[in-house]
N, C-alpha and C positions, 0 to 999 in steps of 0.2 A: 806229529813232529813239533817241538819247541820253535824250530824257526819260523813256523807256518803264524804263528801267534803274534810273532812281531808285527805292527802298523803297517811298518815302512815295507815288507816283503808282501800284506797281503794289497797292501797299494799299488804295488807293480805288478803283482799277476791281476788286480781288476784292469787296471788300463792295455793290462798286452793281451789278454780274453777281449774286451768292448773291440779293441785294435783290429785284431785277428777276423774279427765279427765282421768289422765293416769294412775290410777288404776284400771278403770273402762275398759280402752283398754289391758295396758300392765299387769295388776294383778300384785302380788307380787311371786317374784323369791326367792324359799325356799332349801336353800343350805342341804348338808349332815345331819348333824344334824335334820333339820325340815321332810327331805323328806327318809330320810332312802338313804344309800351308801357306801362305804368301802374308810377305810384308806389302801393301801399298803406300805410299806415297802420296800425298795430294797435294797439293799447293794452291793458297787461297789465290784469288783476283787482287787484291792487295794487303797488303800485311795490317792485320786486325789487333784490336786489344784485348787482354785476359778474358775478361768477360765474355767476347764475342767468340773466342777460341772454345769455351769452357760449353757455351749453348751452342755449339757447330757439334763439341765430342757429346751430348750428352742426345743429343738428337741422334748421332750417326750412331751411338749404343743401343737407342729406343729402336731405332729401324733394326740391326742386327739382331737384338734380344729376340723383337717380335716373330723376324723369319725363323728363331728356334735355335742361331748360332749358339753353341755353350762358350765356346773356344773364340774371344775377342776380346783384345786389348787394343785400348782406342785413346792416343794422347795428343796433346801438343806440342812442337817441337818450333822454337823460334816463334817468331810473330805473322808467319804465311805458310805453314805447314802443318797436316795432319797424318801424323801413321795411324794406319790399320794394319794389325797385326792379328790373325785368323785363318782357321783352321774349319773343316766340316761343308765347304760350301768353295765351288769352281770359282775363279778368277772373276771372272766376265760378269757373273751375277753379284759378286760383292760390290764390281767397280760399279754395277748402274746400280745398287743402292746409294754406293757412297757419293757418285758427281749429279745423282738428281737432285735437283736445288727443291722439288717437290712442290711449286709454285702450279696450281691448278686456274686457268680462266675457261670458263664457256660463255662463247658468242653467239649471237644468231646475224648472220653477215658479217659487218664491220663492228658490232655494236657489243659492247663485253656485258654481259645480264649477270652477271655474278664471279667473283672468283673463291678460291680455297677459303679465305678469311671468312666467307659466309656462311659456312657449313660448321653447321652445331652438332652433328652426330654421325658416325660412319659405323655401318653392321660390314659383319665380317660377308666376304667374295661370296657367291652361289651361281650355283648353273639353274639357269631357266630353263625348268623342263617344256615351256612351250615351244619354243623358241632354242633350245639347247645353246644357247649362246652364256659364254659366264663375265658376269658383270660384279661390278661394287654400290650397292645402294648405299646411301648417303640421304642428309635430312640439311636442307638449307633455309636462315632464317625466315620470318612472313616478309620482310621488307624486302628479300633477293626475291622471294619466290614473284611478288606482286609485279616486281620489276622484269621478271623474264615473262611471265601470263601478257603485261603490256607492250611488250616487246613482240614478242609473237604474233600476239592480234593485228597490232602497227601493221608488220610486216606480211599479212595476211597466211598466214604458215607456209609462207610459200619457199622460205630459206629451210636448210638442216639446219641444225643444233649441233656446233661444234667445240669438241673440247681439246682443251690442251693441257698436257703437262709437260712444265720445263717449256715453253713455248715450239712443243713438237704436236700432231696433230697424233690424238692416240685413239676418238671414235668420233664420227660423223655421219650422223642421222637424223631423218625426217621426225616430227614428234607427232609420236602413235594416237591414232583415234579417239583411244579412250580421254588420254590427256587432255585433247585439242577439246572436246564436248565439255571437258570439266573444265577450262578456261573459257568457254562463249559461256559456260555460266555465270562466269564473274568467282570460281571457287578460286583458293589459293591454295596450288598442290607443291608440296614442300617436299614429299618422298621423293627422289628421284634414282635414276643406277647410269653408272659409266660404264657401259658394257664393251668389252674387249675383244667377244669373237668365238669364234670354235676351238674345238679341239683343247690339246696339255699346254701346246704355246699361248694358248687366252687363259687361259687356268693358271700357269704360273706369273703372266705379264698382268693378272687378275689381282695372286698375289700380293705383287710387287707393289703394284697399286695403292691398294689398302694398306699395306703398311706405309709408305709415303705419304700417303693422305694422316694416317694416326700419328706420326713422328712429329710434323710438323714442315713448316718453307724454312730452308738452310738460310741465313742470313747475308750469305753470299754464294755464287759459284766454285765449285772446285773441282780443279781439274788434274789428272792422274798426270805423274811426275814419273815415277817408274814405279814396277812391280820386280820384286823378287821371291821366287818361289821356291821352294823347299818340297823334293818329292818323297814321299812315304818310305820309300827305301831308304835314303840317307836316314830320315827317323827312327827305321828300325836296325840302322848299324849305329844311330846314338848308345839306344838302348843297350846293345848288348857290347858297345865298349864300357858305357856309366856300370854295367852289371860287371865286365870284368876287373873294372880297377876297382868299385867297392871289394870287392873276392879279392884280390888283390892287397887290398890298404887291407883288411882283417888277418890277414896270413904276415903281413909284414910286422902288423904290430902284434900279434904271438909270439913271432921270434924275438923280435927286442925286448916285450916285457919277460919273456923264459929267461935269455940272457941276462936281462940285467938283476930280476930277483933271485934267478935259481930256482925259482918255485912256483913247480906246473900248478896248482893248487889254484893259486896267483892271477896265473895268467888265465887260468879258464874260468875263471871269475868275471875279469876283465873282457874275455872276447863273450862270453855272456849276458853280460849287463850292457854290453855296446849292440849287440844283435836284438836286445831285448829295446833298446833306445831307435834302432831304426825302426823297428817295424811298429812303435807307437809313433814317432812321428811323421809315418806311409798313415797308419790308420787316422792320425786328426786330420791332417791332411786329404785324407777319402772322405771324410765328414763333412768337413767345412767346402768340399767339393773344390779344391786347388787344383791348378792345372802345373803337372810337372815340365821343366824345362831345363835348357843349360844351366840356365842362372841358380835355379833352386836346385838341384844336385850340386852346385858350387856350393850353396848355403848347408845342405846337407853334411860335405865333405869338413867343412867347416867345423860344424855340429860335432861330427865323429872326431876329429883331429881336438879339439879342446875337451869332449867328452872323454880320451885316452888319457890328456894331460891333466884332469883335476881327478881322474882314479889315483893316477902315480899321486896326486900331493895329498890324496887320501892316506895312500899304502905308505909311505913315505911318513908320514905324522903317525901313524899308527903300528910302525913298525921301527923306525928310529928315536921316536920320540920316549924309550921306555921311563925316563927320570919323571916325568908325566901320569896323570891316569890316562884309560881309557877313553872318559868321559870327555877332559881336559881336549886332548890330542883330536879326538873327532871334531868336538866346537870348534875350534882352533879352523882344523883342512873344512868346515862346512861355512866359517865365516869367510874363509878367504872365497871358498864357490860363490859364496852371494855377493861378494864385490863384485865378484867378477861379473857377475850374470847383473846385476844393476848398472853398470859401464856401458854392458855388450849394449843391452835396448835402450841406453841414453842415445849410442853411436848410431844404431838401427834404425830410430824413430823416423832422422829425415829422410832417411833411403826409402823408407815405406810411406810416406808423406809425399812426397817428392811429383808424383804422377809417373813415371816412368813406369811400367810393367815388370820390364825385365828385375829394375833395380827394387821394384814390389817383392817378386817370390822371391830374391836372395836374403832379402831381408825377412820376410816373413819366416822362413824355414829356419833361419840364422836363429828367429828367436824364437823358435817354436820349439827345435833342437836342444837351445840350450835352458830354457823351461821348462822342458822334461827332462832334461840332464838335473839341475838341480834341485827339484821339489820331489823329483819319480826313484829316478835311475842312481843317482846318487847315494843318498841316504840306504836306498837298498842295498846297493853295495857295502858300503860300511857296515850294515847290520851282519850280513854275510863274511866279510872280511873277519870280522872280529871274535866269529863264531870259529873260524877256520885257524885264528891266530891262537 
């Protein structure tokens, strides 16, 4: 077929094949909103400066990332407040990620032989198959380790070894045989493990741990303000209202464009090249791994509703414009798309700049939408229009 030859039509069937591809591999990533998950709330000790906001969110993302969350947006709001906004993970466990200040000291008595700040390396949790207990090893510098070796001896090993985090008492125990010989040698043993206990509750409190210790100490305390949650069901009645009013908005706008040009031809061009516009920008969006939400089906909606109105001032220039060429009438409706679409992402840039999440995916999709409206979905239509005209 002669149309298949055209750039602009075989440009749009590669991008809605790659599309199609990777929604079919990677599916679509359905943020809080769609999938049910909790906003938290925290509120600092006292109201901090950018800076200090900015190293509270970027730790409280390193802890999340590490536990595996996909689903977290984590900003700052005012000058003594932090949301976390997330999905994939119960309540209870995000909030003791988020309010542990992650501040580690071990004692022997009254006397602190080291805290967090001393530890140069942390391996990931394991269970001790001697002992079946799971712990967190950990490697503290020569100048802690000398300082705990002379501390013990002081103290004729006759104290536990106690540790804290958050200043809560989380293992206390006697120091084992083998160590105790290697310290009357005068060695300096720097390995050591926090071990947490038996069973899946010292396994995940194992966890928690190690990532705590790898994040880093929160600059200050923070303390949960409130929690609101969202359960999976209301998520899955988002979903299939956002599915009915799309189905919806496509039916609507059939009949308007039938009515207004007269010609089905016309319009099933239009509801085709709009169909062929969502599901590439469902497919970058599966790629770039985005999490769908309110906000980004707003920005979608968007997309479609301005992606309807620069076909009309296509059909419109190319179909009233006849005193005109072809050629003329298309540049014409293509310059004004790229006004338009240079505007849109001047307007977009701070909304996606900004740090806010939500106001992230509206804007992202907003220009994602109309990015592929103009350099994909557009042009292809006119190629198509012109052939039909």
């Amino acid at each position: 077929m002669e149309i298949l030859k055209e750039k602009e039509i075989i440009l749009l069937i590669i991008f809605v094949a790659i599309s199609a591809l990777s929604l079919g591999v990677n599916g679509i990533n359905y943020g809080i909103d769609l999938q049910g998950g909790a906003e938290i709330k925290l509120k600092t000790e006292k109201p901090l400066s950018e800076k200090n906001l900015s190293e509270i969110v970027k730790i409280l993302e390193t802890r999340f990332n590490a536990r595996g969350v996909r689903d977290v947006n984590i900003y700052a709001w005012g000058k003594e407040y932090i949301i976390v906004q997330i999905a994939g993970i119960s309540v209870e466990e995000a909030r003791k990620l988020a309010e542990s200040q992650g501040k580690l000291e071990v004692k022997i008595g009254n006397i602190t032989v080291f805290t967090g700040r001393d530890i140069i390396r942390i391996e990931p949790y394991e269970l001790n198959p001697e002992t079946q207990r799971y712990g967190v090893p950990f490697t503290i510098t020569e100048e802690a380790a000398r300082r705990f070796r002379d501390v013990a001896i002081a103290t004729n090993f006759s104290l536990p070894v106690d540790m804290y985090l958050d200043d809560n008492l989380v293992n206390s125990a006697p120091i084992g045989e083998d160590l105790k010989l290697a310290m009357l040698r005068g060695e300096v043993v720097k390995a050591l493990i926090l071990e947490t206990g038996y069973g899946e509750d010292a396994k995940k409190e194992a966890e928690r741990v190690e990532i705590i210790l790898r994040s880093g100490v929160l600059p200050i305390k923070l303390k949960t303000e409130s929690v609101l949650e969202i359960p999976p069901r209301l998520g899955e009645r988002f979903k299939e209202y956002a599915a009915i009013a799309a189905g919806a908005a496509i039916i609507l706008v059939s009949v308007i464009i039938a009515s207004r040009y007269k010609n089905y031809k016309l319009s099933f061009l239009i509801i085709i090249t709009l169909i062929s516009e969502i599901l590439i920008i469902l497919g970058i969006s599966s790629l770039i791994g985005h999490d769908w939400d309110l906000a980004s089906i707003a920005g979608l909606i968007i997309a479609i509703g301005t992606g309807v109105d620069h076909q009309i001032i296509i059909a419109d220039q190319l179909i009233r414009g006849k005193e005109r060429s072809f050629r003329i009438r298309l540049k014409t409706a293509l310059f004004i798309l790229v006004t338009s679409w240079v505007l849109l992402v001047l307007a977009m840039m701070p909304l996606f700049y900004i740090g806010i999440a939500m106001l992230k995916g509206f804007a992202l999709i907003t220009i994602i939408g109309y990015t592929v409206g103009v350099f994909i979905t557009r042009p292809a239509f006119a190629k198509l229009l012109i052939r039909v005209l």
